[in-house]
C-alpha positions as CSV (number, residue, x, y, z in Angstrom):
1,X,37.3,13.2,18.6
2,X,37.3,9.7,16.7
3,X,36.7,9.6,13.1
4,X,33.8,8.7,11.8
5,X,33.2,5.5,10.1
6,X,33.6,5.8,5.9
7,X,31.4,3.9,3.7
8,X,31.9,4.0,-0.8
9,X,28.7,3.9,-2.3
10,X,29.3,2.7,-5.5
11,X,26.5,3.5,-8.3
12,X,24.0,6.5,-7.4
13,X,21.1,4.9,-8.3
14,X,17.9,5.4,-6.1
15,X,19.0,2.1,-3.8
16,X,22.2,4.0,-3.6
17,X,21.0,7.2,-2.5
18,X,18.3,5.6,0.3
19,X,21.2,3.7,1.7
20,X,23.7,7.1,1.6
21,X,20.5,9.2,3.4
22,X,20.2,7.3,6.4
23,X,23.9,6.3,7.1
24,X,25.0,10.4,6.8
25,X,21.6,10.6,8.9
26,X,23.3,8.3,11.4
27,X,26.9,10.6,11.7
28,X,28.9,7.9,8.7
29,X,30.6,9.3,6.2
30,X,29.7,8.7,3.0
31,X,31.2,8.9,-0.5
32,X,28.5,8.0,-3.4
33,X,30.2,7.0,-6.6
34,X,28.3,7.4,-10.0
35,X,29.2,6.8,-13.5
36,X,27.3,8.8,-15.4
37,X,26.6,12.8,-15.2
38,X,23.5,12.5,-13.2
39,X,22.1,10.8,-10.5
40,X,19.3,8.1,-10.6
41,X,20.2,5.4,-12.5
42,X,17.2,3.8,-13.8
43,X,14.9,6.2,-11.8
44,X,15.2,9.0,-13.7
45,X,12.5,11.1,-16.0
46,X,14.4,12.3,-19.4
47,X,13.6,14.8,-22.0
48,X,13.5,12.0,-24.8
49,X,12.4,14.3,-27.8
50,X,14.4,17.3,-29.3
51,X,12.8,20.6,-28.9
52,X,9.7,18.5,-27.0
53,X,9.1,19.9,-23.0
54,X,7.9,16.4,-21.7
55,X,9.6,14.7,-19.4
56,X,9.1,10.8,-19.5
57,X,10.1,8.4,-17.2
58,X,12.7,6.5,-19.1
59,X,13.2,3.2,-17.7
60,X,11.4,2.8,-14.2
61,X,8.0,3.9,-14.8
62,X,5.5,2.9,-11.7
63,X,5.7,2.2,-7.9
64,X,4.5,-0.5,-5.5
65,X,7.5,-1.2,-3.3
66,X,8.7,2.2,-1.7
67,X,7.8,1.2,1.8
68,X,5.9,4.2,3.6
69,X,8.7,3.6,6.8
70,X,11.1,4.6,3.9
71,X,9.0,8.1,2.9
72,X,8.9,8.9,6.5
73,X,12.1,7.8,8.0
74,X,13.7,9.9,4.9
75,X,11.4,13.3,4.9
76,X,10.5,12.6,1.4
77,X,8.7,15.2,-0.3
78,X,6.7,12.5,-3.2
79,X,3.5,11.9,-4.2
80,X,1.9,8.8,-5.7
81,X,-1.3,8.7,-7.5
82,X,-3.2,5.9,-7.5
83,X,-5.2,4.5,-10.1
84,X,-8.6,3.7,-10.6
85,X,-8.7,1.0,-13.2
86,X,-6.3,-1.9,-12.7
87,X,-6.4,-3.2,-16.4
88,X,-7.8,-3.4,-19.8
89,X,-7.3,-6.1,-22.1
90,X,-8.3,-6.4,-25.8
91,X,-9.7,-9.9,-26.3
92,X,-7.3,-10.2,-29.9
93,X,-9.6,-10.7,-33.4
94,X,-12.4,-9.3,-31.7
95,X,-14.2,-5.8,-30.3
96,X,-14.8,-7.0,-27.0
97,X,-12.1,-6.8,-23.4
98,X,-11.5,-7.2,-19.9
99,X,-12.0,-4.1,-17.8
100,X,-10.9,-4.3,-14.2
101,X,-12.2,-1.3,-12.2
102,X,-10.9,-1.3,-9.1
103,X,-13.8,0.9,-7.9
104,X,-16.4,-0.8,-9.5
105,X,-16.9,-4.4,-8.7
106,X,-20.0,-4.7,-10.4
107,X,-19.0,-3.4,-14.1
108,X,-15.7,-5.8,-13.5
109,X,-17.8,-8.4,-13.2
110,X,-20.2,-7.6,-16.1
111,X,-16.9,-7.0,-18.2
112,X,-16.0,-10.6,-17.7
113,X,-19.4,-11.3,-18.7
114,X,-18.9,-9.6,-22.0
115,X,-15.9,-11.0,-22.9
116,X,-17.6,-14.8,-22.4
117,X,-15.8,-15.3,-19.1
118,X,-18.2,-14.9,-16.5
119,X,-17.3,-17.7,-14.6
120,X,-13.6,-16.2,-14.1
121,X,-15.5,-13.4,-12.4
122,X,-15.1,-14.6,-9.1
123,X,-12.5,-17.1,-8.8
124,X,-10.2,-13.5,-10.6
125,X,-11.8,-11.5,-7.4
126,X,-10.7,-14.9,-4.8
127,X,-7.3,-15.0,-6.4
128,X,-6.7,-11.4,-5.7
129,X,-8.2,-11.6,-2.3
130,X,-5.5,-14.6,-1.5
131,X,-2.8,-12.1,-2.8
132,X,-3.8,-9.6,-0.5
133,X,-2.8,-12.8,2.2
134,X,0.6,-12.4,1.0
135,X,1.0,-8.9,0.6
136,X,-0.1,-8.3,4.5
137,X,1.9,-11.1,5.6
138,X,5.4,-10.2,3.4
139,X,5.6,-6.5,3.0
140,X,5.6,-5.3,6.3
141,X,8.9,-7.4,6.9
142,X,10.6,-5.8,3.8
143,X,12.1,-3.3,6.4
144,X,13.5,-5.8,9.0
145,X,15.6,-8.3,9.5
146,X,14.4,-11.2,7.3
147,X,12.0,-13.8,8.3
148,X,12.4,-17.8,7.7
149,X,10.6,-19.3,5.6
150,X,8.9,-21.1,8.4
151,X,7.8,-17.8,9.5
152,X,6.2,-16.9,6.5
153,X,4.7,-20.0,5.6
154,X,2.9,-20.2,9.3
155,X,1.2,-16.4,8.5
156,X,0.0,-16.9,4.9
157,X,-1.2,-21.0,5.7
158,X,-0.3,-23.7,4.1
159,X,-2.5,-23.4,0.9
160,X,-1.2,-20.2,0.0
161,X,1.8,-21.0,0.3
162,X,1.2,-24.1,-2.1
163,X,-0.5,-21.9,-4.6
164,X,2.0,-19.2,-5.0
165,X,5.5,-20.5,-3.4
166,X,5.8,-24.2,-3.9
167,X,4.3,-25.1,-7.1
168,X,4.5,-23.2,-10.5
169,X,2.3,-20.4,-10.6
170,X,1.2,-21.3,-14.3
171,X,-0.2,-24.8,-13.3
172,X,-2.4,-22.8,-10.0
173,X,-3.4,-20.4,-13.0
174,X,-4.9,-23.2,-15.0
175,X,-6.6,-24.8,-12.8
176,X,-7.8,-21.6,-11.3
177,X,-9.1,-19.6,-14.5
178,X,-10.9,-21.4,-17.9
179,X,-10.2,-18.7,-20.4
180,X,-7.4,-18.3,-22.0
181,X,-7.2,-14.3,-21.4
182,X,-7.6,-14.0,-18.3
183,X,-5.1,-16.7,-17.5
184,X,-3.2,-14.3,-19.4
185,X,-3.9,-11.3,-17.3
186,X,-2.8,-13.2,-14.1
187,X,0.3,-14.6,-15.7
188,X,1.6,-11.5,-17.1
189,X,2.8,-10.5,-13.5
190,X,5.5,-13.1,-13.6
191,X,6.7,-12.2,-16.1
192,X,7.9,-8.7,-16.5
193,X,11.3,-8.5,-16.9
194,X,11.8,-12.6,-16.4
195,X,12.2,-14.6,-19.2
196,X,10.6,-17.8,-18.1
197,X,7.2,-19.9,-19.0
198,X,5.0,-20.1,-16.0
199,X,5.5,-23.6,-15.8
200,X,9.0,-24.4,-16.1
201,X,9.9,-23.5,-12.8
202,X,9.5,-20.9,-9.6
203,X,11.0,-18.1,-11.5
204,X,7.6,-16.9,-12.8
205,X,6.4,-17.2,-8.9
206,X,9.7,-14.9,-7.6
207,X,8.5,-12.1,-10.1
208,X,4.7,-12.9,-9.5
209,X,5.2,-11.9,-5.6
210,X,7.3,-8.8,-5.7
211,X,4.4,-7.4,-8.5
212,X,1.6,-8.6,-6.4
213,X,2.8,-7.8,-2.3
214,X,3.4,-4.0,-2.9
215,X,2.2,-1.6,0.1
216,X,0.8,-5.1,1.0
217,X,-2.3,-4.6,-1.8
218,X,-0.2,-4.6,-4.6
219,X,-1.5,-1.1,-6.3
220,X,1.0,0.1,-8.7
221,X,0.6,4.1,-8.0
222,X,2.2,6.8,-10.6
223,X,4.7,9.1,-9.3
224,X,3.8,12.8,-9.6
225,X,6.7,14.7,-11.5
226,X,8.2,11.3,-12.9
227,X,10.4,8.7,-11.4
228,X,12.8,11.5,-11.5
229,X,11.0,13.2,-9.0
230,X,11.3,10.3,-6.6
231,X,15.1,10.2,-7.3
232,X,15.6,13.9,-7.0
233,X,13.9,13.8,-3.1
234,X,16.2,11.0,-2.3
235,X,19.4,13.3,-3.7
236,X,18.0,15.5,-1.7
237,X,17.7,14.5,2.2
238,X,20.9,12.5,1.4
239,X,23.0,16.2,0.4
240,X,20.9,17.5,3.3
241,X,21.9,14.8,5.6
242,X,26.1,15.1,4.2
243,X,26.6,12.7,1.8
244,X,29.1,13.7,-0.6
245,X,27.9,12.5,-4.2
246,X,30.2,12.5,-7.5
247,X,29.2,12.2,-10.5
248,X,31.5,11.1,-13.8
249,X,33.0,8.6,-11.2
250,X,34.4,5.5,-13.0
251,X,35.2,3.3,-10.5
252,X,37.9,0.7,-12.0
253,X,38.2,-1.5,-9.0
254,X,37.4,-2.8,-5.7
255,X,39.2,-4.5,-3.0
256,X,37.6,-6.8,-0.5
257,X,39.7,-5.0,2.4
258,X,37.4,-1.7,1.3
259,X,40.0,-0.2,-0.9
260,X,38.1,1.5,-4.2
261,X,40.0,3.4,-7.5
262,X,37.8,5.8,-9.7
263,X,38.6,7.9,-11.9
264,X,37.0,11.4,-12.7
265,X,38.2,12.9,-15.8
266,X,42.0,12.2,-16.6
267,X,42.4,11.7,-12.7
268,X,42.3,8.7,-10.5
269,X,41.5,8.7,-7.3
270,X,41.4,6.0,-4.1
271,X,39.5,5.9,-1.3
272,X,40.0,3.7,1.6
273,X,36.1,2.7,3.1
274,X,35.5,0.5,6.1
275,X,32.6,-0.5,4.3
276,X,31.8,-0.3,0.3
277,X,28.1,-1.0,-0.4
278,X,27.3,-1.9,-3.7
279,X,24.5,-1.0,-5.6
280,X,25.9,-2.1,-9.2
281,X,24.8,-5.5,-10.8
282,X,26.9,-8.5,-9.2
283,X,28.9,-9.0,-12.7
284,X,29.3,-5.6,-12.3
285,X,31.0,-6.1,-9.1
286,X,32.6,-8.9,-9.6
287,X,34.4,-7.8,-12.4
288,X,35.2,-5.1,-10.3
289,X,36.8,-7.5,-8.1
290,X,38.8,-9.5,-10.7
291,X,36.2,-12.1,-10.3
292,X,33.8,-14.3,-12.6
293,X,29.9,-14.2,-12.3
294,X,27.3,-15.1,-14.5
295,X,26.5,-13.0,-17.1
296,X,22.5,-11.9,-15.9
297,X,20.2,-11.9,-19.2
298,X,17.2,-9.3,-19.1
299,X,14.2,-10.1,-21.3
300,X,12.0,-6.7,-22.2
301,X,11.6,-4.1,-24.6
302,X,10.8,-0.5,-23.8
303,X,9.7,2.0,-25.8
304,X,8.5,5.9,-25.0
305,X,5.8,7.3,-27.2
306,X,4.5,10.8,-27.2
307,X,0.7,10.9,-28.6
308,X,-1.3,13.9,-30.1
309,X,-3.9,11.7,-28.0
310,X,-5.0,8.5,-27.2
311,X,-6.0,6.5,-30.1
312,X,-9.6,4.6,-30.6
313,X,-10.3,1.1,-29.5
314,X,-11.8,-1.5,-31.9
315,X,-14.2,-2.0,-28.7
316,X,-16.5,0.5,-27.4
317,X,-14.6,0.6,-24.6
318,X,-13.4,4.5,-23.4
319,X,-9.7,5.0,-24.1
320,X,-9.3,6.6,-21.2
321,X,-10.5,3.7,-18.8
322,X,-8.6,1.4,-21.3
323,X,-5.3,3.3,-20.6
324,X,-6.0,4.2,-17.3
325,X,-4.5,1.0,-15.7
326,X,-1.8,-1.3,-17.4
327,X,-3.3,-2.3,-21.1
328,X,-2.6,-5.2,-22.1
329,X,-1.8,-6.4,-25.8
330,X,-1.7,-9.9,-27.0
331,X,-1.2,-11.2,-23.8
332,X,-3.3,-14.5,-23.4
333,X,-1.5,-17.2,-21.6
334,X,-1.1,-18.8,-24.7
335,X,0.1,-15.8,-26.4
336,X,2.8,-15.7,-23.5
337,X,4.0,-19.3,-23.9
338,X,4.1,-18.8,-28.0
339,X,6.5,-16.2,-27.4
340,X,8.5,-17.6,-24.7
341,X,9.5,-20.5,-27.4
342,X,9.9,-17.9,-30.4
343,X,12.4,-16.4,-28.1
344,X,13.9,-19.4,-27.1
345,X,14.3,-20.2,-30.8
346,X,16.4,-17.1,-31.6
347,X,13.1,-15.7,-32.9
348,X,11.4,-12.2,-32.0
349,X,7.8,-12.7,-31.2
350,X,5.1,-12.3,-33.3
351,X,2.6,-10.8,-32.0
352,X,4.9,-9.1,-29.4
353,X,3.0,-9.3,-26.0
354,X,3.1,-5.8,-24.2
355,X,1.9,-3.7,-21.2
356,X,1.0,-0.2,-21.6
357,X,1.0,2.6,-19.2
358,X,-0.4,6.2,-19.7
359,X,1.8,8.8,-17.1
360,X,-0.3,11.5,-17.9
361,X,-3.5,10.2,-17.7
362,X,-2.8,10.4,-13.9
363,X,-0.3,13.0,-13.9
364,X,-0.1,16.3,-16.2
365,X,3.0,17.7,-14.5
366,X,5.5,16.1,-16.6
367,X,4.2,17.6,-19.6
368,X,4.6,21.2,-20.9
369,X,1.4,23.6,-21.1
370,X,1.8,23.5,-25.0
371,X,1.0,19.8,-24.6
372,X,-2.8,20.0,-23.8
373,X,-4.2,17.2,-25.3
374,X,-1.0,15.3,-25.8
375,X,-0.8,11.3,-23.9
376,X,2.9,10.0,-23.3
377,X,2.5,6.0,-23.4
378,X,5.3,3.6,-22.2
379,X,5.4,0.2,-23.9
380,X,7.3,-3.0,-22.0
381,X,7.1,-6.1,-24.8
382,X,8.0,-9.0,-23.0
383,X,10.0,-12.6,-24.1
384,X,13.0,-9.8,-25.8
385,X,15.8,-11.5,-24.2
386,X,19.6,-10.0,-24.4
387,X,20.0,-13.2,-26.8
388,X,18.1,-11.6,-29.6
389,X,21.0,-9.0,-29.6
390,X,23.6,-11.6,-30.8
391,X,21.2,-13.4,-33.5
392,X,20.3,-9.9,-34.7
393,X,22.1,-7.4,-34.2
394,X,21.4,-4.3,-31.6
395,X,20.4,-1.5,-34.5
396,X,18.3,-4.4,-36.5
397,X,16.7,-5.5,-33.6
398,X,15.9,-2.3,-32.5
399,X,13.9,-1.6,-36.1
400,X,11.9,-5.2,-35.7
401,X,11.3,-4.7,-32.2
402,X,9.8,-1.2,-33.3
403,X,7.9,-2.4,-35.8
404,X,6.6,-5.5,-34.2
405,X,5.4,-2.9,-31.4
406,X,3.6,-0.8,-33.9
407,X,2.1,-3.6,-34.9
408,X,0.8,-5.3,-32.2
409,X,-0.5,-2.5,-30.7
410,X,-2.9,-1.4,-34.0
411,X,-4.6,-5.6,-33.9
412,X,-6.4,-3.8,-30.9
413,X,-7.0,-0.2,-31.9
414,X,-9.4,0.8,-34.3
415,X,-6.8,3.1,-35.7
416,X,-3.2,2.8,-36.7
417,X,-0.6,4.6,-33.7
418,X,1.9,5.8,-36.1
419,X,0.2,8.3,-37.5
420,X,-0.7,10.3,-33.6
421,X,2.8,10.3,-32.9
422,X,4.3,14.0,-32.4
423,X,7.1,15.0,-34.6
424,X,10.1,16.2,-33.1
425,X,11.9,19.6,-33.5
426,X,14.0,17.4,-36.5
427,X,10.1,15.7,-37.9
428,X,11.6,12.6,-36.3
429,X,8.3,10.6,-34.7
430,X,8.4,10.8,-30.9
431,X,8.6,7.3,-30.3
432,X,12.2,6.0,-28.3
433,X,12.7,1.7,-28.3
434,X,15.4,0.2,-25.7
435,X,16.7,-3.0,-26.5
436,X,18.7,-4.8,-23.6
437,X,21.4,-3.4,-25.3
438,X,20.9,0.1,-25.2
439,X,19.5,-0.4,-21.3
440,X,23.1,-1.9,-20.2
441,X,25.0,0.8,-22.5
442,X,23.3,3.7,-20.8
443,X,22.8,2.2,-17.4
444,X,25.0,-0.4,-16.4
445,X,22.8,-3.6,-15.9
446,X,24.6,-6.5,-17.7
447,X,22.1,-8.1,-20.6
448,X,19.8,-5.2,-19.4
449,X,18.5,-7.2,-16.7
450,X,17.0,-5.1,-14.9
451,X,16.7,-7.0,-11.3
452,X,20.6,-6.9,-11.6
453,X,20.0,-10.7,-11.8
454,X,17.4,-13.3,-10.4
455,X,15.0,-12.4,-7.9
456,X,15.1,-14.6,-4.5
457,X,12.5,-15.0,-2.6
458,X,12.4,-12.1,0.1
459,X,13.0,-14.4,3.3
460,X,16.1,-16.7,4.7
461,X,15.9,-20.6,4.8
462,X,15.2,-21.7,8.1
463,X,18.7,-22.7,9.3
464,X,18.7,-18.8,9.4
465,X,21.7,-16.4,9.2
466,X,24.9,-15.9,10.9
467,X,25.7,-12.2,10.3
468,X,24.6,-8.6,10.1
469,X,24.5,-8.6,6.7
470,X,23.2,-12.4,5.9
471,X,20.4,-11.2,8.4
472,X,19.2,-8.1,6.1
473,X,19.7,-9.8,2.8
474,X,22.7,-7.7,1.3
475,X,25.8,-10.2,2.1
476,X,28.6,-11.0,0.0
477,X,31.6,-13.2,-0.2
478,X,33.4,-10.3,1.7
479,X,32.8,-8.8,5.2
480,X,33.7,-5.7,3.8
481,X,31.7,-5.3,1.0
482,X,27.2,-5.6,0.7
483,X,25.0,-5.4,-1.8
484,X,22.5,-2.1,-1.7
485,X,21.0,-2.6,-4.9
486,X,18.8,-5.2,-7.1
487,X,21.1,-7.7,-6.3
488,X,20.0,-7.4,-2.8
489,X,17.9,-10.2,-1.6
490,X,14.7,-8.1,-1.4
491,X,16.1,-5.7,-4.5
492,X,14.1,-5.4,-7.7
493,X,12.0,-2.6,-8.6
494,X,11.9,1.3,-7.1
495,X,11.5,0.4,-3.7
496,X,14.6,1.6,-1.6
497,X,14.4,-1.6,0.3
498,X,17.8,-2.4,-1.2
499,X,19.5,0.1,-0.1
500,X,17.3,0.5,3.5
501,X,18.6,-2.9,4.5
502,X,22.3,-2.1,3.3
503,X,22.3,0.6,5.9
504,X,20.5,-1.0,8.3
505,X,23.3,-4.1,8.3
506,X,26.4,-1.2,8.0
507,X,25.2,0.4,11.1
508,X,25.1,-2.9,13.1
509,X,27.9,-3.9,11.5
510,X,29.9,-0.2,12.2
511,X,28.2,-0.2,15.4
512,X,26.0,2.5,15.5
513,X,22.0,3.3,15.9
514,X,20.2,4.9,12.7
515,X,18.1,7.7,13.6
């Protein structure tokens, strides 16, 4: 009987694992190589707080992109909640904000009217209904071979593909939207993560679609149990299937004729792969290949809080509705632009524009039964790029970017945060800030970037592609060697996609059918 083929997976992060699953599925054998003790990567729920049973998604925090073909080609066992209200956001200096109700077109509509916006009301709901367009045209090709640009242009139309491709999404904003909030609301989408202004050029737009095409409505659902919980079911069909995963692997090097050196312990080990996928950064790989990339640069702050409960509002608006969806602080388009040149100027914002989410709002599970009334919040201030770190220093930056936090949040509450923080087993407040520093010391991604590096649009140009793997978006300089993670020309974000297409090119390439 012939051997079968051997792929090296090298990280074990969730694009990792997806791509492991379905190639043991389809009779390869398959090595998964991760550094650290655990699976997961930047998926992974975490027990932040001594002596605290709550289990908070430390990094990754919501999903959009985990195609449903992925869920059911895999047998995975998860469960996303979604959410009601899309967004609140605090108009700043005042006791009014923006409620979006994604049940509830009527109070939406009102709550624009409130904030002196009314005529955003419907040009907000025509916007949406355009990105909708995009999201039923894209997404369903996430899973295939990609499509030319031509293709997509010709299913979304020509204006669409003006609005949110071609031109910069900060000048269709303007022109779009009159107040200065809700511009802000809009733009905030591409930005996460990218340190860009919405005008400069189409970086904003890359981040702007991949937040707005999800399940092709763009609903950002909360996963039940944590992002650890989607992580874990991955782990698990891949075991089930015969991958072979090891953990406290430090891999040292790899060779573009599929050669890769690790070491576990005091021991090193080689393995000899007709394919290596790659689901590290590509300086990461690179430098595993005694070769020179650019250094990626990521631009966020998170933070994990644990509450005694949610705090009040300086509006009448209910806290739960407000943190039921993604809150936003200080995040008028102006506000954004401000902090994009503080940044740019060595400086930390000031305010520090954030996005809130509330886990257990939706989900109770990850919290222990001692933990009634208790709200776990997780903070992402954006325009924090891996720059700061030099001009600051990591632990001093940490303590501004804390405080700055703190602060932002309390010009929109009607009470300070600090004080509803729990205490740990050691008194310490439960409240955990991640630089870009600390994200690329504990997980890997160079200037905690955490896309692995810049987006790309998620189709080819229209001269097309010439290979297996140039087809699904995961090529490299080497025939031997994909990407299967972020770097992947549709990576970014829990989605799997990543690590989907990886397998899908290795199997054409190897020869053989998936499942």
């Amino acid at each position: 009987m012939a051997k079968p083929p051997n792929v090296v997976v090298v990280g074990g992060g969730h694009n990792g694992l997806t791509a492991a699953a379905y190639l043991a599925r389809a009779g390869v054998e398959v090595t998964v190589l991760e550094r650290l003790d655990s699976i997961g990567g930047a998926a992974v729920s975490s027990r932040l707080f001594a002596g605290i049973d709550a289990r908070l998604s430390r990094y990754s925090y919501l999903v959009s992109l985990l195609p449903q073909q992925i869920i059911d080609d895999l047998g995975l066992r998860v469960s996303l909640a979604r959410r009601r209200f899309s967004s609140y956001t605090p108009r700043p200096g005042t006791t009014t904000g923006l409620l979006v109700d994604n049940q509830d077109a009527a109070a939406t509509e009102e709550s624009f009217a409130q904030i002196g916006a009314a005529g955003d009301a419907q040009p907000f709901a025509e916007f949406y209904r355009r990105t909708t367009l995009l999201g039923e045209a894209i997404f369903p090709t996430m899973t295939s071979p990609l499509p030319t640009a031509q293709e997509i242009r010709a299913a979304i139309g020509g204006a669409v593909w003006s609005d949110f491709v071609a031109e910069p999404i900060g000048d269709v904003i303007e022109r779009t939207f009159s107040d200065d909030l809700v511009r802000g609301v809009v733009a905030t989408d591409g930005l996460i993560g990218t340190f860009a202004s919405v005008y400069d050029d189409l970086a904003a737009n890359q981040c702007f679609l991949y937040h707005v095409i999800g399940g092709a409505t763009g609903d950002w659902d909360v996963p039940i149990g944590g992002m650890g919980a989607v992580t874990a079911e991955l782990e698990r069909v891949a075991r089930e299937a015969g991958a072979r995963i090891v953990t406290n692997a430090d891999v040292r090097a790899v060779s573009a004729d599929g050669e890769v050196r690790y070491v576990v312990g005091d021991r090193e080990h080689t393995l000899h792969a007709d394919l290596v996928l790659s689901n590290v950064a590509l300086a990461t790989l690179a430098a595993l290949l005694d070769e020179s990339a650019p250094r990626p640069e990521g631009a966020q702050v998170k933070a994990n809080l644990l509450l005694r409960r949610l705090p009040r509002l300086r509006s009448a608006a209910d806290p739960v509705a407000a943190f039921g969806g993604t809150f936003h602080v200080n995040e008028s388009l102006t506000q954004l632009e401000d902090a994009s040149t503080s940044a740019a100027a060595g400086k930390v914002p000031d305010p520090l524009p954030l996005e809130i989410y509330c886990h257990s709002l939706t989900d109770r599970s990850i919290l222990g039964s001692e933990f009634a009334g208790a709200q776990t919040i997780t903070v992402f201030g954006l325009h924090t790029p891996d720059r700061l770190v030099a001009s600051h220093g990591n632990d001093n930056l940490r303590a501004i970017l804390r405080a700055r936090i703190l602060a932002s949040l309390d010009s929109v509450l009607g009470e300070p945060i600090e004080p509803l923080l729990y205490l740990d087993a050691h008194g310490a407040p439960c409240m955990e800030v991640r630089t870009t520093a600390d994200i690329e010391a504990s997980v890997g991604m160079p200037g905690g970037n955490i896309f692995h590096g810049p987006l790309q649009w998620p189709w080819l140009d229209d001269e097309g592609a010439d290979s297996p793997a140039a087809r699904w978006g995961v090529a490299t300089s080497h025939d031997r060697i994909l990407l299967c993670g972020a770097g992947a020309r549709r990576g970014g974000g829990v989605s799997g996609i990543g690590g989907q297409n990886a397998a899908m090119a290795a199997l054409e390439i190897l020869g053989l059918q998936s499942e």
